[in-house]
N, C-alpha and C positions, 0 to 999 in steps of 0.2 A: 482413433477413439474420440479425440475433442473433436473430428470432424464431422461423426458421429450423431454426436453430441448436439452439435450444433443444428445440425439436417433435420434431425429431431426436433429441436426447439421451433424452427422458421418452421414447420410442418404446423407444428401444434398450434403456433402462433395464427399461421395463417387459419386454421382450422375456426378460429375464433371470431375472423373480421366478417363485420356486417354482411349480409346478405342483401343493400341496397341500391337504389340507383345513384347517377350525382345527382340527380333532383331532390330525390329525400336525404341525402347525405348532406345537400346543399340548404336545405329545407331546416336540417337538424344543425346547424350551427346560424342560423339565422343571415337575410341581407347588411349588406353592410350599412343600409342606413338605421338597421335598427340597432347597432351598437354605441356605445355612450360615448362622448366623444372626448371623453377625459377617465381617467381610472380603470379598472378590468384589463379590457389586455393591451392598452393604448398605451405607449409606452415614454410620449413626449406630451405632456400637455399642451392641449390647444393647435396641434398638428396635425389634428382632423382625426376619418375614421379610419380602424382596421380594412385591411386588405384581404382578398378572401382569392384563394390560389384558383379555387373553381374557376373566377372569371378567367383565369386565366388559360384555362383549359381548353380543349374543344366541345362545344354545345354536349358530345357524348362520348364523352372520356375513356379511356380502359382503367377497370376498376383492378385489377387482378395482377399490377404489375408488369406490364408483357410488353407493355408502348414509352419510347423512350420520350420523355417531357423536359428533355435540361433545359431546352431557350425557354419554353413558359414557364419551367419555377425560375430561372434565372430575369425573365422577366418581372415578375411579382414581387423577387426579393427587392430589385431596383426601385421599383413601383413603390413599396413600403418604407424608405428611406422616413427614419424619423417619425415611424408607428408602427404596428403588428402586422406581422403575416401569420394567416389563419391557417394551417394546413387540413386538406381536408382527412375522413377516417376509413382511408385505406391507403394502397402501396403505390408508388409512383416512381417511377425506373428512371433513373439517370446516367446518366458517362463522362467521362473524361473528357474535357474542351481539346483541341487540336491544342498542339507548343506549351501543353500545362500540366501537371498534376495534379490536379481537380476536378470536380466536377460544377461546383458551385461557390461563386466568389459575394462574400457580404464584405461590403467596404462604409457602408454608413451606419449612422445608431439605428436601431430598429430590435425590437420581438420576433422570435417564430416559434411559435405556441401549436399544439396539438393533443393528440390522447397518443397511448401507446400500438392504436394500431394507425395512427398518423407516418408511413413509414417510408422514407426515402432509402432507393435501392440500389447499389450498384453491385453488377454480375460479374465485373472482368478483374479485380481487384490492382493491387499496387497503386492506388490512389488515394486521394481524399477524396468524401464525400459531400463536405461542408467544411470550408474555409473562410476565416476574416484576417483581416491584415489592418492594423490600426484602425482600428475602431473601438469607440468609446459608446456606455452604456448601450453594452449589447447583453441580450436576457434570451437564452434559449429555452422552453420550458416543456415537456413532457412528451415530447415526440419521439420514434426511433430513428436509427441509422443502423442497416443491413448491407454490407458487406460481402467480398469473394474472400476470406481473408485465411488466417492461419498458416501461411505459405513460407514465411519466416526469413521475407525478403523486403528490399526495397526502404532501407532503414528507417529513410525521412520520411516519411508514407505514414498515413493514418487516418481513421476517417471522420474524425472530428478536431478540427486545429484553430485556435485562435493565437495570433501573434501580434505582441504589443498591442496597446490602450486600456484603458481605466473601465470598473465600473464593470466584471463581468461574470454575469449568471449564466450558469447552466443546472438544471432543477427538474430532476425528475427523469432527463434522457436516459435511452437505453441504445447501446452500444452495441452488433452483433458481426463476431467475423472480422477482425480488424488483422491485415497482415503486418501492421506493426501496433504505433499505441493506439490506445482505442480513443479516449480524450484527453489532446494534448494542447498546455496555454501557456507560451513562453513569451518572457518580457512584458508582463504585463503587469497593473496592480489592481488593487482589491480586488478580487477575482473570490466566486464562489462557486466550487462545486459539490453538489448536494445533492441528496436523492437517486442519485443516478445507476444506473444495470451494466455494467460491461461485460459480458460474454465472449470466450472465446479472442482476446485479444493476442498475438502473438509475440509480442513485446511486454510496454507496460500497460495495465491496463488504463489506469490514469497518472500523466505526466505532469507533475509544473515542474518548469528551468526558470530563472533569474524573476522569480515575481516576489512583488513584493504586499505583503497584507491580503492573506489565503486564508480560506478555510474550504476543506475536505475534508465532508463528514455525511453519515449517515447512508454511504455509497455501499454495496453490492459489487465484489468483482470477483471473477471464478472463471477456471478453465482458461489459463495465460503461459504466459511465456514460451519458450522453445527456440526463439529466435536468433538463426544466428547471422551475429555482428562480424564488421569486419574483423578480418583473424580467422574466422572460424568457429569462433568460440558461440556456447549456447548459454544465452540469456535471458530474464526476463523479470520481471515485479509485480506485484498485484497495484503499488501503489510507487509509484517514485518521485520523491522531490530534490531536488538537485539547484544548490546553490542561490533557494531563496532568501528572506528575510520576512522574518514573526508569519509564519505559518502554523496555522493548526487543523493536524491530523486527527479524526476522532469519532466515532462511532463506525466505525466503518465493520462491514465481514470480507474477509480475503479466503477464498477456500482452494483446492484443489486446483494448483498450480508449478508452474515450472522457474521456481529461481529464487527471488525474496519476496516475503509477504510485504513491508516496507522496507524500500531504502531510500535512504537521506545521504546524502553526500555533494562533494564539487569536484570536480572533473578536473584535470590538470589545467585549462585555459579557464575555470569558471570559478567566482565569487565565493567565500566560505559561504556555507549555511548559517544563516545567525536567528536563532529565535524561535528554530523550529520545536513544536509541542506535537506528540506524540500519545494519545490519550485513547483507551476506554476502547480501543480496537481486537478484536475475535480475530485472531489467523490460523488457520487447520491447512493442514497435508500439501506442505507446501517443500517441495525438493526440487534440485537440480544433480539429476544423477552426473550429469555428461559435466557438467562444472561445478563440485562439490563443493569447492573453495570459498564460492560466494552464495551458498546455501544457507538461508536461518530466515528465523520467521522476520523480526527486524535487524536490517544490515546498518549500521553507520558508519560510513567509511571514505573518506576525502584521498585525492591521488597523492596533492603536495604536504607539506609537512605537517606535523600537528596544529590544529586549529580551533580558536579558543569561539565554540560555537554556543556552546549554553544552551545544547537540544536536551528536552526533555521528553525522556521515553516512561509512559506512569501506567498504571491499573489497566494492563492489555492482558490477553489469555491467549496465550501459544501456545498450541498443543501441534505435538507432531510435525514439525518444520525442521527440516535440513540439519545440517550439520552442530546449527546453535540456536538456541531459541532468541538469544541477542546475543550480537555480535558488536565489539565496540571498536573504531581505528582511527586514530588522528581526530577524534574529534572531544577536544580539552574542554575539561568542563562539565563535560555530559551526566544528569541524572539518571540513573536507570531505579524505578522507584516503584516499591508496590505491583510487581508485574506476579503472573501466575504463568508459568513455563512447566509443561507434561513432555516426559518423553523424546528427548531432542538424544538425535544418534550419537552426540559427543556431548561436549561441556552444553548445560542451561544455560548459563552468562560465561563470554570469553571477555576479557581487556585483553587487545593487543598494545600497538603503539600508541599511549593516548597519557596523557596527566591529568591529574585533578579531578578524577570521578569518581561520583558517587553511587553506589551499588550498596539500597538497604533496602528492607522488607520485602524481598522478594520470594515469591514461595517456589522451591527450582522442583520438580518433584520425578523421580527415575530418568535420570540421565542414563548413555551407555556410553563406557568407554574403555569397552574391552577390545576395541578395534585398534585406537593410538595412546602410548605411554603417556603421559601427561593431564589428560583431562581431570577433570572434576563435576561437581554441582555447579559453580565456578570459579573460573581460572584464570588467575593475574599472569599474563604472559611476561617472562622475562627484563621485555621493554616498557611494561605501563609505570609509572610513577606516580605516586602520592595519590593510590586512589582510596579510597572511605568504603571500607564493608563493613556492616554492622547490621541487627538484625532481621539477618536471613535466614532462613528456614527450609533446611535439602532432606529430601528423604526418599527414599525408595518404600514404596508401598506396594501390598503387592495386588492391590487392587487398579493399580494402573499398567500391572504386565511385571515385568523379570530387570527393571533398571538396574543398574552395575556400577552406577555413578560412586563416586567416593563422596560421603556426606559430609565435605566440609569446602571452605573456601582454599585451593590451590596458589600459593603463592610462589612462583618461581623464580623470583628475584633475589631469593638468600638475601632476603633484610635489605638489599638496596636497593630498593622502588621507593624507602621511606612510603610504605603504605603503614595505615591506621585499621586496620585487622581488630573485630572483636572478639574479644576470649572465647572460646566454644566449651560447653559446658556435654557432656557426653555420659550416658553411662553403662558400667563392665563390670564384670568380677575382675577384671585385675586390667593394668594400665595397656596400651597400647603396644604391637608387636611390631606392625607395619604403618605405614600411610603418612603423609605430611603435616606435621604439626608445629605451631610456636607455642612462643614463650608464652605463660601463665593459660594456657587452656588447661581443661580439667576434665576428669574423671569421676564419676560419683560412683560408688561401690553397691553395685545392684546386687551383691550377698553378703553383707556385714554379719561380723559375729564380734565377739567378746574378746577383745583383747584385738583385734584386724584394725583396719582403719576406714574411716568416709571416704576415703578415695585418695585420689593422686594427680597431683599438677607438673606438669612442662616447665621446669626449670631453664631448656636450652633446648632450641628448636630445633627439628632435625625430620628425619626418617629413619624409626618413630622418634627421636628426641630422645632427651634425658627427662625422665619422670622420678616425681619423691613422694611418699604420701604423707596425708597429712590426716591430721583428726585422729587419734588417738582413741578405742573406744573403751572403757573402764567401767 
């Protein structure tokens, strides 16, 4: 089906690019002397002008993708050390260097700027397409990369990868076919990626590991995961960060995917996560049948012991994702705040192993959890401590389907979590029969009469508890 999908997409896409020669294509992004030789796409002041890939071509190119070009763009990226490379606007085939996994290696500062039918291609997949290795002030900006990919092999493999150095934009790319992550930038700092399309990644669709000072936002990723890792096991994310510091996630859409819509975490050899923000992000239809376990629209979850990260997960809309709409584990500290969660097949918000979290105003709305004993809207697992629920708002509607969620906050720790639990205010003709409740929640008497009472409060928590009423009516 994603492969489908995919075939689809590169068809239409192609369907769309220029019908011109390299003369006018050459024509249409102008000579290089008539570029300015500071500002626009120049990317070093006073390091002269833009590079234009044409020259690099043969006097009469293959427009249409079919002619392999890796030494001439490999050439031109070389050539533009410390200014822009121009690509031109159609598809240009590349492969894999002999002894490498790549196809294309940028090691100095430079630009490579384009439009979306600007498209470098590779057909045999398990590679990258576009790699840098320490380099600083490097700006990629609206071009594609098209891929063999979905195969769900080849871990390290992806077709857009920057590794270590400062200083790094990527703006506008669109990703397609990747058989592992689509855009992946590990050890590096201030790193931005913005704007961008991943399609069809098999893995995540975009990756940062150990960076530091991110932002990820305003990104497109769909049609992901399935990948499987060593073990066997089937994985994948729409968006994963993993053991950065002060990273911010946010406007992003994640749809129609195989695993988590975000995850944040550190790996047993890797750094906590410290700083990460979580903001303003849309995730839909996002499961992992084959590994439930780690199914939810946001995962957070560290391998080593609880870790005092201070991610804040705020005003996202999860609808329909996996097992939990948030999921929280080892990671102390954590806000979950303001979030809007539809329809998650078990608990809306789960706390597993974690201290010190905050879970208020969040709207949980038909959970199901007629599949496993325990669930809720959500649910303090046994091992969370001292976490803060306050007001939330669970409800099964029945405009959003048949939820079975139990409308309240789940507390499984029989009073030793020392959580801080706000009173639930509820209302019945008569107190509660079943279901888990503490001390001082209440009942409001939705049929009072004359001489009955306002209701009745939870004296001693329990399932249902001890209830007494109160209010006398005279």
């Amino acid at each position: 089906m994603f492969r489908t999908a995919l075939t689809a997409l590169a068809l239409a896409s192609a369907a769309f690019l220029p019908g011109c020669s390299p003369a006018q294509a050459k024509a249409a992004f102008g000579s290089p002397t008539d570029r300015p030789p500071d500002g626009g796409f120049v990317l070093v002041e006073g390091q002269g002008r833009a590079v234009d890939l044409l020259d690099y071509l043969p006097p009469d190119p293959a427009i249409d993708g079919t002619v392999d070009y890796t030494e001439e763009v490999q050439n031109a990226i070389d050539a533009a050390a410390g200014r822009t490379l121009v690509l031109p606007d159609f598809p240009i085939k590349v492969s894999e260097r002999p002894g490498t996994n790549w196809c294309l290696l940028v090691t100095q500062p430079m630009s490579i700027v384009g439009s979306p039918s600007s498209v470098l291609r590779e057909t045999a997949g398990a590679t990258q397409i576009l790699r840098a290795t320490e380099v600083s002030h490097l700006r990629y900006v609206g071009f594609t990369l098209d891929g063999n990919g979905q195969h769900g092999d080849a871990l390290a493999h992806g077709l857009l990868q920057v590794h270590f150095g400062t200083n790094i934009t990527i703006d506008g790319v669109t990703v397609r076919g990747s058989d592992a992550d689509g855009i992946a930038v590990a050890n590096a700092r201030d790193v931005r990626v913005v704007n961008c399309r991943v399609f069809g990644a098999s893995k995540a669709g975009i990756y940062l590991s150990d960076c530091k000072n991110g932002v990820v936002s305003n990104n497109v990723v769909t049609y992901f995961g399935g990948h499987r890792a060593p073990g066997n096991a089937v994985v994948g994310a729409g968006i994963q960060l993993s053991s950065n510091r002060n990273v911010l996630c946010d406007g992003n859409v994640i749809s129609d995917g195989t695993g988590m819509g975000i995850f944040v975490n550190a790996g047993s050899g890797g750094a906590k996560p410290l700083g990460t923000t979580v903001t303003g992000n849309r995730i839909e239809n996002v499961y992992n049948h084959a590994n439930a376990s780690v199914s939810s629209g946001i995962f957070l979850a560290n391998s080593n012991a609880d870790r005092a990260t201070q991610t804040l997960v705020s005003a996202n809309s999860i609808r329909s994702c996996g097992r939990y709409g948030i999921y929280v584990e080892r990671h102390a500290g954590a806000s979950i705040v303001g979030n809007s969660i539809t329809g998650s097949s078990l608990s809306g918000i789960l706390v597993g192993a974690a201290q010190d979290v905050r879970v208020e105003d969040n709207l949980v709305l038909n959970s199901n959890v007629s599949n496993l004993y325990g669930e809720a809207g959500i649910r303090l697992s046994s091992n969370a401590q001292r976490v803060r629920a306050a007001g939330n708002w669970i409800k099964n509607l029945p405009q959003y389907g048949a939820g079975t969620a139990l409308e309240l906050v789940a507390d499984e720790s029989d009073g030793l979590g020392e959580h801080e639990l706000e009173a639930r205010v509820l209302s019945a003709s008569a107190p509660p029969q079943s279901g888990d409740f503490q001390r001082g929640d209440q009942v409001h008497n939705s049929q009072p009469t004359l001489g009955g009472y306002a209701g009745w409060i939870c004296v001693e928590g329990g399932s249902p508890g001890v209830w007494r009423p109160f209010g006398r009516i005279e």
